[in-house]
LOVO-983340 format. One line per 3 residues: number of its first residue (from 1); for each residue x, y, z of C-alpha. Coordinates in Angstrom, 3 decimals. Layout:
BEGIN
NUM) X,Y,Z | ... $
//
This chain:
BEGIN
1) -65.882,54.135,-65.487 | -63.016,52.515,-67.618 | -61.062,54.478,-69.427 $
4) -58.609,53.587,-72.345 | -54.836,54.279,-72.077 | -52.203,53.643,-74.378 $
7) -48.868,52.119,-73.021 | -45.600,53.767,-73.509 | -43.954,50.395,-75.841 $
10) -47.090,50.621,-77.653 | -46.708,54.397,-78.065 | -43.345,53.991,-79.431 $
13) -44.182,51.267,-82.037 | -47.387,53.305,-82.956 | -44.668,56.117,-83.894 $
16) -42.020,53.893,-85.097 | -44.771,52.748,-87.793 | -41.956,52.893,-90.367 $
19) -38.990,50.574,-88.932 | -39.173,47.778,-90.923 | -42.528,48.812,-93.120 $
22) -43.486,47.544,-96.685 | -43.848,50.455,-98.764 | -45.700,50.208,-101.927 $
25) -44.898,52.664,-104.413 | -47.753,53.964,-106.422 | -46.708,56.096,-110.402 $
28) -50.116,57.367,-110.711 | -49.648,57.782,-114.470 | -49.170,54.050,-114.742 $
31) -51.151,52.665,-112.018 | -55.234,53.307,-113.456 | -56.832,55.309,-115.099 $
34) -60.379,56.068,-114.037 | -61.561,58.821,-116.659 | -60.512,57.268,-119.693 $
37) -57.796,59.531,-121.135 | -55.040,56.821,-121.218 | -53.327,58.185,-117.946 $
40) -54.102,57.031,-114.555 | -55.333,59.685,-112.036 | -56.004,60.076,-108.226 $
43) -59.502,58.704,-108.586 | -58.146,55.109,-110.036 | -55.905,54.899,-107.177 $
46) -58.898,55.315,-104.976 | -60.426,52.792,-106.568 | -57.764,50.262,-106.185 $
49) -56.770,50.687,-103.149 | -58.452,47.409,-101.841 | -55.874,45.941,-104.042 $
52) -52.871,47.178,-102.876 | -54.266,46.552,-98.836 | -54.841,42.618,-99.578 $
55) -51.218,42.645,-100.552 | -50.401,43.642,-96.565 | -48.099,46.408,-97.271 $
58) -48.119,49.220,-94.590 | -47.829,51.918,-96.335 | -47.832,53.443,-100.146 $
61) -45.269,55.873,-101.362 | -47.399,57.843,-104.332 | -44.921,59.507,-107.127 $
64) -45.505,63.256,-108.022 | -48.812,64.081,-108.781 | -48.287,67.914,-108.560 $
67) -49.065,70.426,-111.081 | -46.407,70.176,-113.810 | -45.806,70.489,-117.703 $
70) -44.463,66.901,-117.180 | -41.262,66.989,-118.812 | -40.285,64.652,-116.382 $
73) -43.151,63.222,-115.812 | -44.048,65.249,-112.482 | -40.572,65.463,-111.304 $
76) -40.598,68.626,-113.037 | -43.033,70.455,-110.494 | -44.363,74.253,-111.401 $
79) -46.969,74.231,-108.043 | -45.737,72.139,-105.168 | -49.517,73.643,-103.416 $
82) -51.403,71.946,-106.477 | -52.240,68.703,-107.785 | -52.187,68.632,-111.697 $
85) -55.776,68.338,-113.511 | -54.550,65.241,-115.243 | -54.616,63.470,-112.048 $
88) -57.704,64.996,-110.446 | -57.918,67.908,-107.583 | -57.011,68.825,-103.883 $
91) -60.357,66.881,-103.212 | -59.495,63.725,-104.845 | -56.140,63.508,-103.242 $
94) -58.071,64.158,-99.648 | -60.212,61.387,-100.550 | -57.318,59.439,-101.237 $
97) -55.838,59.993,-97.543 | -58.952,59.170,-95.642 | -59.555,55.724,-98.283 $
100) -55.651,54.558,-97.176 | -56.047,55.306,-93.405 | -59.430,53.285,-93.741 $
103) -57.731,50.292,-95.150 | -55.111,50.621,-92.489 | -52.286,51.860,-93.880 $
106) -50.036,55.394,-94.179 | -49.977,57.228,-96.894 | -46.349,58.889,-98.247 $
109) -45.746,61.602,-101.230 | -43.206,62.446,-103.404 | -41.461,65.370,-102.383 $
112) -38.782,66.952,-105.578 | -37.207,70.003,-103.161 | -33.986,69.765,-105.071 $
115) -35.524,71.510,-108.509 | -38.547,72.650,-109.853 | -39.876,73.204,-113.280 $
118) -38.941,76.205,-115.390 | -42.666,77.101,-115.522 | -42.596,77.621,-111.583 $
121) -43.621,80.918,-111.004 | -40.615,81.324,-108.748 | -38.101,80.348,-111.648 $
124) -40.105,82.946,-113.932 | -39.781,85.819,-111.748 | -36.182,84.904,-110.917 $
127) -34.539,84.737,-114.458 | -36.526,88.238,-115.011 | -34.380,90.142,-113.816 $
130) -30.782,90.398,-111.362 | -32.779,92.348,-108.562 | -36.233,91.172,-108.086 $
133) -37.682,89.838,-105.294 | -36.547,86.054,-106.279 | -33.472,86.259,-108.420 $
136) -31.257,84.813,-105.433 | -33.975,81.720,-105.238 | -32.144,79.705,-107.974 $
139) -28.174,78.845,-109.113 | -27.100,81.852,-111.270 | -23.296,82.517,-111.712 $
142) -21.935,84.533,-114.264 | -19.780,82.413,-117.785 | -15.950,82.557,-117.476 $
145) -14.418,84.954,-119.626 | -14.773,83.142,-123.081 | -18.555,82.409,-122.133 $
148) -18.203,79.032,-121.560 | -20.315,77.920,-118.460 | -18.789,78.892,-115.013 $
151) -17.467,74.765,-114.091 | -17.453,71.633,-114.916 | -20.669,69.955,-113.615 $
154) -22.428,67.486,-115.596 | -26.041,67.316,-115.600 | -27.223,63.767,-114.828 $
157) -29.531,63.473,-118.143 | -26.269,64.490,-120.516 | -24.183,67.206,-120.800 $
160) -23.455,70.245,-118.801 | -25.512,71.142,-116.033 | -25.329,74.728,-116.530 $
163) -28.001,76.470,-119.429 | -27.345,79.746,-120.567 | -30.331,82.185,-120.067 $
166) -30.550,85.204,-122.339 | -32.357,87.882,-120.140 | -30.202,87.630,-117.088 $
169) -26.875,86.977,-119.312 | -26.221,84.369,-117.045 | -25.809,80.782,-116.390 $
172) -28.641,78.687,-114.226 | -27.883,75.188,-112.805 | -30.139,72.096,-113.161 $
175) -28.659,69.018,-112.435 | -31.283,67.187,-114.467 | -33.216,68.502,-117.624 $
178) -32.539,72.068,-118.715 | -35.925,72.372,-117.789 | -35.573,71.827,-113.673 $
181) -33.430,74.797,-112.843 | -31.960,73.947,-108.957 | -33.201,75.810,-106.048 $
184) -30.660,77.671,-103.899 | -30.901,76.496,-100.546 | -27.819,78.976,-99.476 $
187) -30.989,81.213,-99.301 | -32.482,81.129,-96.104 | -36.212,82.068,-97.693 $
190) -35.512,79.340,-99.924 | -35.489,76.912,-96.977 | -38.578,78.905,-95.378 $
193) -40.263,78.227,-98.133 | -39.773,74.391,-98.625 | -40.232,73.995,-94.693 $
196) -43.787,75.798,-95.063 | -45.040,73.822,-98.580 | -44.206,70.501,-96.758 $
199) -46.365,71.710,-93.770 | -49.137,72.152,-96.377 | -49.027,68.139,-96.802 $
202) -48.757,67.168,-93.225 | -52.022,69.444,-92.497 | -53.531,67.543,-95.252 $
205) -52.561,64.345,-93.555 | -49.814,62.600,-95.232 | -47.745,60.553,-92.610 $
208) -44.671,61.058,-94.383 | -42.414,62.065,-97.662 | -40.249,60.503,-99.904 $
211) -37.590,62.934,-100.432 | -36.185,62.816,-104.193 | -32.691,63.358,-105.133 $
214) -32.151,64.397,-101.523 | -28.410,64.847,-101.869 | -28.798,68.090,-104.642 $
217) -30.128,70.727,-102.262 | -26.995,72.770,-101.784 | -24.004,73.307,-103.900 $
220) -20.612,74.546,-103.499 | -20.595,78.438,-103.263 | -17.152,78.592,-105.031 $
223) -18.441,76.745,-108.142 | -15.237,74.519,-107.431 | -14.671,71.919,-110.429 $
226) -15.297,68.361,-109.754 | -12.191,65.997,-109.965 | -12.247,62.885,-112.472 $
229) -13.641,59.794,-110.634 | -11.417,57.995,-109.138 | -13.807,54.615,-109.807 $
232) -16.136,55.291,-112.742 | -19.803,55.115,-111.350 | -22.062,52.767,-112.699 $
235) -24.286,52.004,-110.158 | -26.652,55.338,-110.113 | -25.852,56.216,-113.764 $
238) -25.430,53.788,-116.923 | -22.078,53.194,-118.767 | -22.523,55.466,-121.425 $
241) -23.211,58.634,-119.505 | -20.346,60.737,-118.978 | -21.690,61.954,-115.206 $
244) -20.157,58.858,-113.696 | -16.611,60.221,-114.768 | -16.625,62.878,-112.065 $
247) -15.713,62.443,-108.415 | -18.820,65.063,-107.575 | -17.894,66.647,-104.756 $
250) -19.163,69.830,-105.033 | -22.367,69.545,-107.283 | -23.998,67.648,-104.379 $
253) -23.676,66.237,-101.138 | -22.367,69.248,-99.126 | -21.886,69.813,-95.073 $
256) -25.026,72.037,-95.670 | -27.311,69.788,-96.269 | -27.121,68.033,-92.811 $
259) -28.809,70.904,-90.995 | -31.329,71.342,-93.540 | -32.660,67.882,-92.994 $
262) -32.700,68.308,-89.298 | -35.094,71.252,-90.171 | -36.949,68.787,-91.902 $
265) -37.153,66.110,-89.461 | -38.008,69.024,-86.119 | -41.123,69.950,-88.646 $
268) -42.154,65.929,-89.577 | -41.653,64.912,-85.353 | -44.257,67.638,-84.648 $
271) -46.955,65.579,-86.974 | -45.301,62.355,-85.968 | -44.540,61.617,-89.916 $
274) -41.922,59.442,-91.471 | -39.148,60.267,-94.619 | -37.312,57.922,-96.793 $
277) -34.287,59.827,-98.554 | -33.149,59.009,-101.853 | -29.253,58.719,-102.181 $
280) -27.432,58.287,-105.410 | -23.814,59.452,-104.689 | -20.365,58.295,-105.323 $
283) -20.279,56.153,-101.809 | -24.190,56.043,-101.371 | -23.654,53.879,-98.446 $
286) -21.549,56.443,-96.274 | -24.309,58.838,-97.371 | -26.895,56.803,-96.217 $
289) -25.803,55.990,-93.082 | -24.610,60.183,-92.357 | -28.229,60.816,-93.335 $
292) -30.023,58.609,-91.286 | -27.917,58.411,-88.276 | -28.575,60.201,-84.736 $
295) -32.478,60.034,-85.032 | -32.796,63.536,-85.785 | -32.708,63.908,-90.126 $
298) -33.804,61.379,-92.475 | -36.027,58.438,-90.740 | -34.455,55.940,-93.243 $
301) -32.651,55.962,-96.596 | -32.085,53.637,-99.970 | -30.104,53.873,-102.691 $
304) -29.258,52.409,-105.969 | -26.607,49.560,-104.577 | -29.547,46.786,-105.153 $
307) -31.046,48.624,-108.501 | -28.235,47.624,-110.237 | -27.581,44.152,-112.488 $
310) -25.747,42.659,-110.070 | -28.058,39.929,-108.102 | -25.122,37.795,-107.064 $
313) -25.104,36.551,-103.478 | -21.918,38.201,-102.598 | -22.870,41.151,-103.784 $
316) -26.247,41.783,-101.870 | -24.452,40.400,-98.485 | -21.678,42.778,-98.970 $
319) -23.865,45.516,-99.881 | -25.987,45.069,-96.444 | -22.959,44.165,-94.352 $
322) -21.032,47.533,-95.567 | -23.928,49.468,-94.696 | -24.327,47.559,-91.261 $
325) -20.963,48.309,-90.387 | -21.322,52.369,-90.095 | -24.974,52.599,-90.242 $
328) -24.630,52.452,-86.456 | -28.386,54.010,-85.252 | -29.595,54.822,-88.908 $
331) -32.205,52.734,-90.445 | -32.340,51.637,-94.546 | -34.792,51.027,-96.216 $
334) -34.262,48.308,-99.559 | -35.308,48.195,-103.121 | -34.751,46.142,-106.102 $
337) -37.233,47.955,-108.239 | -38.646,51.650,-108.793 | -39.724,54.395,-111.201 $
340) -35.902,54.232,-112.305 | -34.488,51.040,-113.498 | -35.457,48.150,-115.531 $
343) -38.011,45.316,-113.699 | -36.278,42.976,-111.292 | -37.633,40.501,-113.181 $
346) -35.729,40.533,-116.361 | -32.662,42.868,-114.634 | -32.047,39.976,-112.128 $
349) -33.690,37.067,-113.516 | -32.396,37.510,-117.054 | -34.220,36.045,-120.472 $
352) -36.908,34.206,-119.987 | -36.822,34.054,-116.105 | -39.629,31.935,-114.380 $
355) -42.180,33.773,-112.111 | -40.194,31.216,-109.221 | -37.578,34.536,-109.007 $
358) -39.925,37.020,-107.609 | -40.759,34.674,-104.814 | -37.575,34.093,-103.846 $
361) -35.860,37.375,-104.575 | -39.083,39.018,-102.690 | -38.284,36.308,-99.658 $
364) -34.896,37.495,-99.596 | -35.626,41.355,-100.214 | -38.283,41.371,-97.241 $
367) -35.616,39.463,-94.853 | -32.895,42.165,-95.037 | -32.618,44.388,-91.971 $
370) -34.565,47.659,-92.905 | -37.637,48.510,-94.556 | -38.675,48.114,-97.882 $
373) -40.006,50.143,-100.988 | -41.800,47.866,-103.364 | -42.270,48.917,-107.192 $
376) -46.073,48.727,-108.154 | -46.308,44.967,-110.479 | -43.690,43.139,-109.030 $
379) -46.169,41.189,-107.446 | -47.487,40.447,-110.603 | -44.001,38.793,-111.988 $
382) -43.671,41.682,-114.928 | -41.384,41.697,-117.317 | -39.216,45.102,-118.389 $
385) -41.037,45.998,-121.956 | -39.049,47.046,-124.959 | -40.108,50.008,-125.908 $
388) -39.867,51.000,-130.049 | -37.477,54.724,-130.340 | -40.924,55.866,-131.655 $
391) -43.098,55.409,-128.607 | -40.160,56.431,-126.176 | -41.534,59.104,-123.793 $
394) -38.514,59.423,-121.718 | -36.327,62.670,-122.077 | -33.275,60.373,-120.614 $
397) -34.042,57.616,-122.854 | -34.251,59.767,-126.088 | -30.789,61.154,-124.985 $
400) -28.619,58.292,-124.516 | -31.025,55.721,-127.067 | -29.905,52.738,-128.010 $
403) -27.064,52.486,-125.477 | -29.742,53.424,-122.529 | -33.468,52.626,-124.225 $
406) -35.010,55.225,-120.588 | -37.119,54.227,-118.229 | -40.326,53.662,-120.014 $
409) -40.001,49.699,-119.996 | -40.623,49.873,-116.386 | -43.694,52.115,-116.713 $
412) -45.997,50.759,-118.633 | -49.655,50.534,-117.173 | -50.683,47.657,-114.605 $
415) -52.487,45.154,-116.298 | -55.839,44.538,-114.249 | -57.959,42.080,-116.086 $
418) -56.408,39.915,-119.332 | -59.301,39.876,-121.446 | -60.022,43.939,-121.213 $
421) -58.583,46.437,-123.780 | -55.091,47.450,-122.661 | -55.331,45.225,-119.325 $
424) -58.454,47.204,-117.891 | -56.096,50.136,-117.093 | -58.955,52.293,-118.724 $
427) -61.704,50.892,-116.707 | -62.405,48.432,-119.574 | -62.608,52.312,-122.311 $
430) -60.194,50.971,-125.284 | -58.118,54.478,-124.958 | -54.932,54.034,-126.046 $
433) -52.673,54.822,-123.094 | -49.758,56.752,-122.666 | -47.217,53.685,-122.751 $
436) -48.186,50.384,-124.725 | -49.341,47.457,-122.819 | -47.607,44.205,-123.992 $
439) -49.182,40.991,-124.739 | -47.029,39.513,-122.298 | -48.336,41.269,-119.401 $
442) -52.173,40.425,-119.923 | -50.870,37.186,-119.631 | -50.114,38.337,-116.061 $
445) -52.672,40.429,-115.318 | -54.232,40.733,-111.726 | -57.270,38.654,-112.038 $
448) -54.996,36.190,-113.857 | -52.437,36.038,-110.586 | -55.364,36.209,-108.798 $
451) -57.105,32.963,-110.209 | -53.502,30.803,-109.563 | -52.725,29.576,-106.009 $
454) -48.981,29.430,-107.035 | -49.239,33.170,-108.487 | -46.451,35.557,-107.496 $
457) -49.256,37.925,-106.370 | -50.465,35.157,-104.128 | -46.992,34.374,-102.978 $
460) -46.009,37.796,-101.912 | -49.805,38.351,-99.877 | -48.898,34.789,-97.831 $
463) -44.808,36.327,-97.460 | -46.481,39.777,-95.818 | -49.120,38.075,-93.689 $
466) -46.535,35.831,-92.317 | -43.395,38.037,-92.111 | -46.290,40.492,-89.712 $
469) -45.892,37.516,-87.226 | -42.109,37.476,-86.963 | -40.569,40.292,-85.187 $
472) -37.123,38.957,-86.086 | -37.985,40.376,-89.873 | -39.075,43.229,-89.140 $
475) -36.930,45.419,-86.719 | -34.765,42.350,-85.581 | -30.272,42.346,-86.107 $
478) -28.537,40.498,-88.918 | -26.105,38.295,-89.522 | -24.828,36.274,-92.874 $
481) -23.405,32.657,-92.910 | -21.131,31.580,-95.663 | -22.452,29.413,-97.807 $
484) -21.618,28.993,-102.085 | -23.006,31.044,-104.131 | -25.577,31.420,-105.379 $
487) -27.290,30.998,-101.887 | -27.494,33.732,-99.985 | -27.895,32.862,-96.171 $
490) -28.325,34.867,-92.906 | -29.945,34.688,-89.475 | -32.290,37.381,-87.883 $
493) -32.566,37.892,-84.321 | -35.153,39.505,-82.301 | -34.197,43.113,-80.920 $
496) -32.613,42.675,-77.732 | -34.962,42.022,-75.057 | -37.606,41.746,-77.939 $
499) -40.571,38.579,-78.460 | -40.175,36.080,-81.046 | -37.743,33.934,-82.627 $
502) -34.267,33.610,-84.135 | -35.022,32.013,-88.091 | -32.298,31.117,-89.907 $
505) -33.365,32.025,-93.783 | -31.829,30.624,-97.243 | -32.306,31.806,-100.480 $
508) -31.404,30.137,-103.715 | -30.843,32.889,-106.047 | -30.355,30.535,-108.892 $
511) -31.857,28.199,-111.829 | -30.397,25.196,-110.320 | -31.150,23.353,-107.515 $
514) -28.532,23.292,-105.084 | -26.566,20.930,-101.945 | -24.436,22.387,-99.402 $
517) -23.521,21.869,-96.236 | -24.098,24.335,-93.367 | -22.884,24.096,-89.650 $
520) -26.044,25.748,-87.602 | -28.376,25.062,-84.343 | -31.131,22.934,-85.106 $
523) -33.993,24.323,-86.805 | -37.625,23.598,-87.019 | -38.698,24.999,-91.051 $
526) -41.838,27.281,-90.431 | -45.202,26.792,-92.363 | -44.176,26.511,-96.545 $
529) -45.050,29.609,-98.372 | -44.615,27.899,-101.532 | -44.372,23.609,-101.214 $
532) -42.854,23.334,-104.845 | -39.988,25.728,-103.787 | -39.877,24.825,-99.871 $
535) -35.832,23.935,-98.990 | -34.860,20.758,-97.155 | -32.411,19.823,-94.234 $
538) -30.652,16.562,-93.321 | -28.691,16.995,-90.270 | -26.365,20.066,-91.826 $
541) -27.158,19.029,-95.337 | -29.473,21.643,-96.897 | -31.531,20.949,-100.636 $
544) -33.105,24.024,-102.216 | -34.673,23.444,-105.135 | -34.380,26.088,-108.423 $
547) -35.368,29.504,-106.798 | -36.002,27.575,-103.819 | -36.141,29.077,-99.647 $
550) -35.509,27.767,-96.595 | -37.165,29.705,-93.365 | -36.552,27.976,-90.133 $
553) -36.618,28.405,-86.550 | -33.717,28.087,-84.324 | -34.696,25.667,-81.499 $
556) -31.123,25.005,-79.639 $
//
């Protein structure tokens, strides 16, 4: 009789699914819409699915989907149990689990434990009254003595973060809209709580979480006021928004939070699920690596050091290489696009930027030590969309308009097929949907990309398929070589002791071809991905064209 066994490495990469994963990250508003109303829904996930698994991504992060008035656009959640009838039911989202584990691949929620919505029935009960049952469940503290709110936080989306509430004669925190009031995790039942509505998701199946604004859950308990920023922030908030003025030491990111997340991670190790932390603080990178190191809080961690405007060389080596040096056992994960900021494509490329820079800015994103969360349509080579003040939808956007126009332009529906109303993001129904579809992304539409050999869709499916075959990539060390900007090069190693080979990888971040000279082993350049942008070498002269790579095996 022959039985089946499963070795221990094989064990260990079965439950290490997540080191050095592609994670796709679904907005179901924006991503199809299968009953026609002009906002996509569980069941148009479902049905693309196929889509996003010919891409060779390992797993898909989906954005909130919970019941919410949507004043955030889910963020804002009032059942954390329920999933909101405008993007289907309980059923649909279990349908959704079994489809992605068919298709191979792990399936990761949005989890929003900092905050909920005002029309939570907790935060209803607990701004009743000062003694029920829940009044300790949320931020209260009484004004200073000429009524003025009791510090000086800021609330991320403008102005304070405190709201004055008439019943309890009291001030409530939110660090974002007035309408997310912040959870007090000081409260042990609080933390109960949380621990037992993220079991209700692992029972369901999920194999992991992405944990939003991960860094709010506890606050100072002497309302202590911030200092003034010592260096303004403009990497996790824009220019014009006052919250990057404040050193915030004591609105987030407290000791507390620490053994929290190791509550967290003792509950996901018992289902054998994953968590990616989102960090926007003043040193995000000392943040990431505290959150992430040890093995026993957050799996891995990214934050808004590549989401800014900055796509300089330098700065994405000295980004990685800062985080490198005290990331120690931690693991990152990178981005260069979400929910949150403009498109890569236009934010990096700039005007009129060829489809060429989401091959080679993909390349180099996918060749960083660390996994990777990839925005839904980035494959497609989209374009950020100006949105007119009168269609704006986003409560941040409205605020700080024109200065900051939100962060619709990165949300507008995927365009599926070019000659269908509205991209087919209606199933081919011409519904208006809930964000405009520009002309210039039928022109990019799936079945477009699809069609075109030399597509950036087509591009990023051979970069997946291939990077699977190279260890080095995936969970392998890092190390940059100098070489003028704007090339950005680096080697990646194997893990000690690990199969596969040492590739020495080039990027020309640039519009211009570009000759340099670099002093390295001899290489043998692996199978193009892309002839027309496929680097040269001559001896240790290197020629990449515009937007051109260079990936090549170290054979002395």
């Amino acid at each position: 009789m022959n039985t089946l066994s499963t070795s221990p490495s094989s064990a260990t990469a079965a439950a290490n699914w997540w080191r050095g994963a592609v994670i796709y990250q679904v907005y179901p508003r924006s991503f199809a819409d299968q009953n026609g109303d002009g906002i996509g829904d569980l069941p148009g996930i479902i049905d693309r699915l196929p889509y996003i698994a010919s891409l060779g991504v390992d797993a898909i992060w989906v954005s909130p989907f919970f019941r919410s008035p949507m004043k955030d656009f889910g963020y804002d959640i009032a059942d954390y149990r329920d999933v909101d009838p405008m993007f289907g039911t309980l059923a649909d989202f279990d349908r959704l689990i079994g489809r992605t584990h068919e298709l191979g691949m792990k399936l990761m929620v949005d989890q929003v434990l900092s905050h909920t919505s005002d029309q939570h029935a907790w935060f209803k009960e607990s701004r009743s009254s000062r003694d029920n049952p829940k009044a300790d469940w949320y931020v209260w503290a009484d004004p200073k003595a000429d009524g003025t709110p009791p510090n000086n936080w800021l609330s991320v989306f403008g102005g304070s973060a405190w709201q004055w509430d008439a019943r309890r004669r009291q001030y409530y925190l939110h660090n974002f809209l007035t309408s997310q009031p912040d959870l007090n995790f000081h409260n042990p039942e609080v933390q109960a709580q949380i621990l037992s509505d993220i079991r209700f998701w692992l029972d369901r199946g999920v194999d992991g979480f992405r944990f939003d604004a991960c860094i709010f859950h506890f606050h100072d308990l002497q309302l202590r006021d911030n200092p003034p920023a010592e260096v303004r922030d403009t990497r996790s908030v824009g220019e014009s928004n006052p919250y990057g003025m404040q050193r915030h030491l004591y609105d987030k990111t407290q000791p507390e939070n620490l053994p929290f997340l190791e509550r967290i991670r003792t509950l996901l190790n018992e289902y054998g699920a994953a968590s990616v932390g989102e960090i926007g603080d003043d040193d995000s990178l000392k943040t990431m690596a505290a959150y992430t190191r040890d093995g026993n809080k957050l799996h891995m961690a990214y934050s808004f050091n590549l989401l800014t405007t900055d796509n300089s060389a330098r700065h994405i080596r000295s980004e990685v290489e800062a985080l490198e040096a005290q990331m120690h056992d931690g693991w990152a994960s990178w981005s260069f696009g979400n929910h949150d900021v403009p498109r890569v494509l236009t934010r990096w490329g700039g005007p009129g930027a060829s489809t060429d820079y989401i091959k080679v800015a993909a390349a180099m994103l996918v060749s960083l030590r660390g996994s990777v969360c990839w925005w839904q349509g980035d494959e497609l080579g989209l374009t950020e969309v100006d949105i007119p003040y009168e269609k704006i939808q986003d409560p941040y956007g409205i605020t700080f308009w024109p200065d900051f126009k939100g962060r619709d332009g990165c949300r507008t529906p995927m365009p599926w097929r070019q000659a269908e109303p509205n991209g087919g993001f209606s199933h081919g129904k011409p519904v208006e949907p809930w964000l405009p579809v520009p002309p210039e992304h039928l022109a990019r539409a799936v079945d477009v990309n699809e069609a075109d050999a030399r597509s950036p869709l087509n591009f990023v499916r051979r970069l997946l398929a291939w990077r699977k075959t190279q260890p080095a990539l995936v969970t392998g060390d890092i190390r940059f070589l100098d070489a003028p900007e704007p090339v950005l090069a680096l080697v990646r190693t194997p893990e000690y002791g690990g199969p596969g080979k040492t590739l020495l990888c080039l990027f020309n971040l640039g519009r211009d071809p570009v000759e340099f000279t670099l002093t390295v082993p001899s290489t043998q350049a692996t199978t193009p991905l892309d002839v027309a942008l496929q680097g040269q070498r001559d001896g240790n002269r290197f020629t990449l064209p515009a937007h051109g790579l260079y990936f090549g095996e170290i054979t002395a």
